[in-house]
Structure formats: structure tokens, C-alpha cells
GULUM-785633 format. One record per residue (C-alpha): chain; z, y, x. Coordinates in steps of 0.5 Angstrom, whole numbers, plus 500, padded with zeros to 3 digits. Example, Ala and Ser with C-alpha at 12.3 -4.5 7.8 and 13.67 -1.06 7.14 Angstrom:
(A,(516,491,525)) (A,(514,498,527)) 
# end
This chain:
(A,(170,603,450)) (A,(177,601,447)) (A,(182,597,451)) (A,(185,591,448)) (A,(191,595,448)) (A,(188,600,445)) (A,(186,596,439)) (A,(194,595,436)) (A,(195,603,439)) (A,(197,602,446)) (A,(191,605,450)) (A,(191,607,457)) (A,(185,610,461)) (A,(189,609,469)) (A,(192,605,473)) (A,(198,609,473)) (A,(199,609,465)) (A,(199,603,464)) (A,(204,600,469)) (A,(208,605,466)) (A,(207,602,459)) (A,(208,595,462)) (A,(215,598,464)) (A,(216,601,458)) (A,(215,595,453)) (A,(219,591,459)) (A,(225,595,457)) (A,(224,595,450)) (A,(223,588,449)) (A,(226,582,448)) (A,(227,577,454)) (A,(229,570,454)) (A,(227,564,460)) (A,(221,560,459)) (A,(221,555,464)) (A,(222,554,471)) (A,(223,561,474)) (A,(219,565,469)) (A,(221,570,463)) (A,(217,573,458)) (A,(219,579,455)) (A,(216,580,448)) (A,(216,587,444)) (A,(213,587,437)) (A,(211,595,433)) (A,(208,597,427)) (A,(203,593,423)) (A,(205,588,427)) (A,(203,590,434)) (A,(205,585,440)) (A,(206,584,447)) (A,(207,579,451)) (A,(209,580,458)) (A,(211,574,463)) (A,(215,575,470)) (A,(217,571,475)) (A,(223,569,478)) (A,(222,576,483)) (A,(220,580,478)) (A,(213,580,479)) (A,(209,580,472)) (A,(204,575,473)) (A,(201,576,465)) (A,(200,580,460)) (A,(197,579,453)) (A,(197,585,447)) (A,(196,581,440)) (A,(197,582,434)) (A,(201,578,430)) (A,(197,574,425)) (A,(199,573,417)) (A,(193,568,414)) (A,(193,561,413)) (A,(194,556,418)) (A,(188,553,420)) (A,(188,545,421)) (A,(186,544,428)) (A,(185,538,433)) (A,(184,537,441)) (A,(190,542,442)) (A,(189,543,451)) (A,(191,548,455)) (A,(187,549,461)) (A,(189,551,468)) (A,(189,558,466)) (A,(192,558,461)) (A,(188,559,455)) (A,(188,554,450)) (A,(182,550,448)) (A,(182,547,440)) (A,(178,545,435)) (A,(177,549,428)) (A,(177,543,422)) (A,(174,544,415)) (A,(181,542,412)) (A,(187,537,414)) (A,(184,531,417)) (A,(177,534,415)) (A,(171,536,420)) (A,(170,540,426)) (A,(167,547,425)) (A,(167,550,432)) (A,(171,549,438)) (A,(175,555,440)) (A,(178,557,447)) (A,(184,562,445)) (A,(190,565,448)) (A,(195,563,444)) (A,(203,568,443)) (A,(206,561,443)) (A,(203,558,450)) (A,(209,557,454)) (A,(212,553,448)) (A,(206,549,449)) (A,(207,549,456)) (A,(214,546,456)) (A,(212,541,450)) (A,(207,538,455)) (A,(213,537,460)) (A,(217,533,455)) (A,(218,526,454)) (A,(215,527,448)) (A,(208,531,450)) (A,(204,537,447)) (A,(202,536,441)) (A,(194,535,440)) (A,(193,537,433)) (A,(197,542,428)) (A,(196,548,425)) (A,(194,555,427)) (A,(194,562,424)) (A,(189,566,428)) (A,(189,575,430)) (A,(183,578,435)) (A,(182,584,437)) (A,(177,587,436)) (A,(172,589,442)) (A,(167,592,438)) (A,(166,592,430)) (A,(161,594,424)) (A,(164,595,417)) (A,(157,595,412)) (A,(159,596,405)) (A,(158,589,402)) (A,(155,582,404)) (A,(148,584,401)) (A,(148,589,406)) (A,(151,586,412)) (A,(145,581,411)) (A,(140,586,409)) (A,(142,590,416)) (A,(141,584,420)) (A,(133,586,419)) (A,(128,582,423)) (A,(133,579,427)) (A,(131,572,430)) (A,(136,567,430)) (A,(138,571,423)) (A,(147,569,422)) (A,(149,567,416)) (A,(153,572,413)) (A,(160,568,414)) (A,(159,566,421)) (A,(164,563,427)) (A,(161,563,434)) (A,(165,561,441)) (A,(162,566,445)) (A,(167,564,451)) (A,(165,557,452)) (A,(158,559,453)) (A,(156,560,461)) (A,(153,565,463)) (A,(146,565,468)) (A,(149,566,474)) (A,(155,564,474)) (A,(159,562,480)) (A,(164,556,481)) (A,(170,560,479)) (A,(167,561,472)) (A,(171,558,466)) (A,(171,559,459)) (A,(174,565,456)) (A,(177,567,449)) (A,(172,570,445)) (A,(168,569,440)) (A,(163,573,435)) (A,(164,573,428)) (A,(162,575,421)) (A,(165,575,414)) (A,(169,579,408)) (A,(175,584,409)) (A,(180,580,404)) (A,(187,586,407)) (A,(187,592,410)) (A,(193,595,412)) (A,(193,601,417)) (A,(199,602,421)) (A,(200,608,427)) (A,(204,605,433)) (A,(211,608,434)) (A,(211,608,442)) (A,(204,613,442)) (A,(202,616,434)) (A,(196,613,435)) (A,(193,609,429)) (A,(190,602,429)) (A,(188,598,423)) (A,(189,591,421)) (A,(183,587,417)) (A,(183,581,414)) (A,(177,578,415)) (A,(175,571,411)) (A,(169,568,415)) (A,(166,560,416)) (A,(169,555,412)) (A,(175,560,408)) (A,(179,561,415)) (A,(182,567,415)) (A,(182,571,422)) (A,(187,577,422)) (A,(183,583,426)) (A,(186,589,431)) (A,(182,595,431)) (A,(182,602,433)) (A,(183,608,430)) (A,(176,611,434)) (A,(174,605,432)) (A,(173,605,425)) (A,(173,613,423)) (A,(174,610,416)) (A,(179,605,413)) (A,(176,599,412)) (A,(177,596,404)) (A,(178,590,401)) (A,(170,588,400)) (A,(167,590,406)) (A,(163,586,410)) (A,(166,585,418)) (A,(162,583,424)) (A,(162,584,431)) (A,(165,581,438)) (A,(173,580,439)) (A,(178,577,444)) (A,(181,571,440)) (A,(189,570,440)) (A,(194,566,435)) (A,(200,562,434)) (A,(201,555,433)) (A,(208,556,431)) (A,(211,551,435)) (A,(219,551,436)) (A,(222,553,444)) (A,(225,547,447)) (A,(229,550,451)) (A,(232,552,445)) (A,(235,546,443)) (A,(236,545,450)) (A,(241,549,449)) (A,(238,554,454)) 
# end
């Protein structure tokens, strides 16, 4: 099974490997404060490929996120939280000021700008705009909508064609006291862009897919070489499961601080 690193060229199969990719992406980023006692380090690759990595005031890494920088239209969104986790929780709108289409948990590049803006006199904000990325944990490409269709067979409940489900927010059967919802969503819809895209830091080569699903929200999509055999093209039809990113573009405040 590919990694979330692995789909932007980043896998690593041990424990070993991967705490010397941390170390090697810590270096090669750029680091700046975000916060009380606390750095993020941010390295961006080929094709768009990031890695955020938050320390403490120890140096002890205390997150990390693999994204993929996302270039589709802004979504207008609404209910915009941040959970004590630290996964974002907003609402997808059909247009500025339209209807909700789904509710989404998402992890988001610009989370300690929202997480500072909540300490401001004025507030986090709760609605704004929000390009989206995911990263493809499991993905099947068919040649057109027809066939997407036509391969769902007898499949009861049969999906549209261009769907956006919120798998994360769904608990599952047995589920402890610990449980809390988790960014990932299962979708379908058309590949609008493709790029392929071979990773300076390992040779490996990943794709990135564009894909345009319910209500014309276009979701920019991370996915391994081994993952998709042949490149993908613009007409194709995508489904499958997907760890969900993307950035609101909000500004630093530690910025205009001075900081």
C-alpha cells in the first residue's frame, strides 16, 4: 500500500527511512515561528509536492503533513473550525453565499494561520475560500463517464457519476471514546489536468490529477507512479478514497507582527 508520502515521490518502507526523510526535508526547508514555542519547516518539490513539519521549542517534531500544493478554483466555504486536533471542519458551498454541498474535515497547509487568527482580537474567520489537494490512497481511472458508470454494475446504492462523500466524519462500529473525525473522503468525478511530476529528492515519479467532481469543485489529487501505471489524461473518469488537504490562503499574522 503507497503511503501518503509516497504519493508526491516520498515513500519510505521503515521506521529508519522515514525519520531520515524528516531529517532530510528539515533541512532543506524553509523554517519560520509560528506561535508560542513552535516552528514549521515547509519544503515544496517538483510538481508541487509539500511537506510540512512543526517542532517545538525542544525540537521535538510534534506534526507532519505531505500535501500537495493545490492550483483549482477556490471553493467558497462557511462554518470554518479547527478541532482540538487540529483538523479543519468547513462547509463546501454550491457558489458565494450559495447552499451547502457537504461538510468536509480537512487538514489544511495554513492551519497555524488559522490557529493564530483564532488568538487575535479579531477572530478566526469562519467562511472564506479554499482550494483543495488529496492524496490518493486508493484510485481507479476508466476511460470516460460511461464507463465509470457502467463499471459500478449492480452496486446498491448506486453513486452518481460526480460524487463528494465525507468518509471521515462517519464513525465507525465500535469505535471508542477516543475517536474523532478524520480527513478523508471518497470521490468521483472527471480528470480536467494532468501533469506528471518526478520527485528531485528520490527519481520517483508521482502524478498529479485534476479532477472536477459534484457542483464543479475541482480537487487537484497526488498519486503514485505504482499507483497509476499509465498516465492518466484530460477525459478520463477518477474514483476512489483520499486523504483530504488544502489551503485557505489566509495571510501570517506573525507577519505584520513584525515577527
Amino acid at each position: 500500500m503507497t503511503s501518503h508520502f509516497g504519493t508526491i515521490g516520498l515513500e519510505v518502507r521503515d521506521r529508519e527511512k522515514y525519520a531520515g526523510l524528516l531529517r532530510r526535508l528539515h533541512g532543506l526547508g524553509r523554517a519560520e515561528p509560528v506561535g508560542t514555542g513552535l516552528t514549521r519547516v515547509v519544503w515544496t518539490g517538483a510538481g508541487g509536492a509539500r511537506v510540512e513539519l512543526e517542532t517545538d521549542r525542544e525540537g521535538a517534531l510534534t506534526y507532519a503533513l505531505p500535501a500537495l500544493v493545490p492550483r483549482g478554483a477556490p471553493v467558497p466555504v462557511r462554518g470554518i473550525a479547527l478541532a482540538p486536533d487540529g483538523t479543519a471542519h468547513v462547509e463546501l458551498l454550491d457558489g458565494p453565499g450559495g447552499e451547502m454541498l457537504c461538510p468536509l474535515p480537512v487538514e489544511l497547509t495554513d492551519r497555524a494561520e488559522l490557529r493564530a487568527l483564532g488568538r487575535s482580537p479579531g477572530g478566526a474567520p469562519t467562511e472564506g475560500t479554499l482550494r483543495l489537494s488529496a492524496l490518493a490512497e486508493r484510485i481507479a481511472l476508466h476511460p470516460d463517464e460511461a464507463a465509470y458508470d457502467a463499471a459500478q454494475g449492480d452496486r446498491e446504492p448506486k453513486f452518481a457519476t460526480d460524487f463528494l462523500i465525507p468518509a471521515g466524519l462517519f464513525r465507525p462500529d465500535g469505535a471508542g471514546p477516543e475517536w474523532a473525525p478524520s480527513p478523508h473522503a471518497l470521490f468521483a468525478g472527471e480528470v480536467v489536468a494532468t501533469e506528471r511530476a518526478e520527485s528531485e529528492l528520490t527519481g520517483e515519479v508521482f502524478h498529479r490529477i485534476r479532477v472536477r467532481t459534484i457542483g464543479g469543485i475541482e480537487v487537484d489529487v497526488a498519486a503514485a507512479g505504482t499507483q497509476l501505471p499509465h498516465s492518466p489524461v484530460p477525459g478520463q473518469w477518477a474514483e476512489g478514497a483520499f486523504f483530504m488537504t488544502g489551503s485557505l490562503g489566509l495571510p501570517a499574522p506573525w507577519a505584520a507582527e513584525g515577527h
